[in-house]
C-alpha positions in Angstrom: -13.9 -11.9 -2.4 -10.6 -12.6 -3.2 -9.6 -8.6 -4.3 -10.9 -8.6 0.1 -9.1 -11.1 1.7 -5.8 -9.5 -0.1 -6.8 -5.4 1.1 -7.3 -7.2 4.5 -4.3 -9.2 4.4 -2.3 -5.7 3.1 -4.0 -3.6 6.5 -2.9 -5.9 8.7 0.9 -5.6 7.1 1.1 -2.0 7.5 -0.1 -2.2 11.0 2.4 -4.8 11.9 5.3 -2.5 10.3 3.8 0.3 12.2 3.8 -2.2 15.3 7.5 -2.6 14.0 8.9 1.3 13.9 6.9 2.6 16.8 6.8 -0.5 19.5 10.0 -2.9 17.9 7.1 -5.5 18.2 6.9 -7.8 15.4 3.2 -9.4 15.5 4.0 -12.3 12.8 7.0 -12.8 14.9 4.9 -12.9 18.5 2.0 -15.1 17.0 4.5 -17.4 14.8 7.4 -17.9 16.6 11.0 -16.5 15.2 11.5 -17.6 12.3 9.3 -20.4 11.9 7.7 -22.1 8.7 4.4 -20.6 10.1 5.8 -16.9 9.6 7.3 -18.0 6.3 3.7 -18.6 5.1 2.0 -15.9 6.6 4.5 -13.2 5.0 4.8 -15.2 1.9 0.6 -15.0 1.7 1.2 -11.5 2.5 3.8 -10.9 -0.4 1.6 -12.5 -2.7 -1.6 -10.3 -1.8 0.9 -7.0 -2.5 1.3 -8.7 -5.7 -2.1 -9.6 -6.3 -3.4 -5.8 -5.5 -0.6 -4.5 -7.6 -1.9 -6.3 -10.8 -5.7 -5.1 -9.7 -4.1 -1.7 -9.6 -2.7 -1.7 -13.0 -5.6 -4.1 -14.9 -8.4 -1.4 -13.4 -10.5 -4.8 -12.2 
């Protein structure tokens, strides 16, 4: 469940950078506000779920 919510988390990242390059819209940035503790968390849970599927990645779970 978990190894889910982190590949989902990860999709919606790269769409958001894609968002980003193509459109200069940020979607963290529109829902959260600029800079706001609620963007903080959201790209922190998103850091952590990179990490979390890198160490998937390398333990073959």
């Amino acid at each position: 469940m978990l190894t889910w919510i982190a590949l989902g988390l990860l999709l919606l990242s790269g769409l958001n950078r894609g968002f980003v390059g193509i459109f200069k819209v940020d979607l963290v940035e529109s829902l959260a506000g600029k800079a706001s503790p609620a963007g903080r968390v959201i790209n922190t849970l998103i850091g952590i779920a990179g990490i979390y599927t890198l160490w998937m990645l390398f333990t073959n779970r």
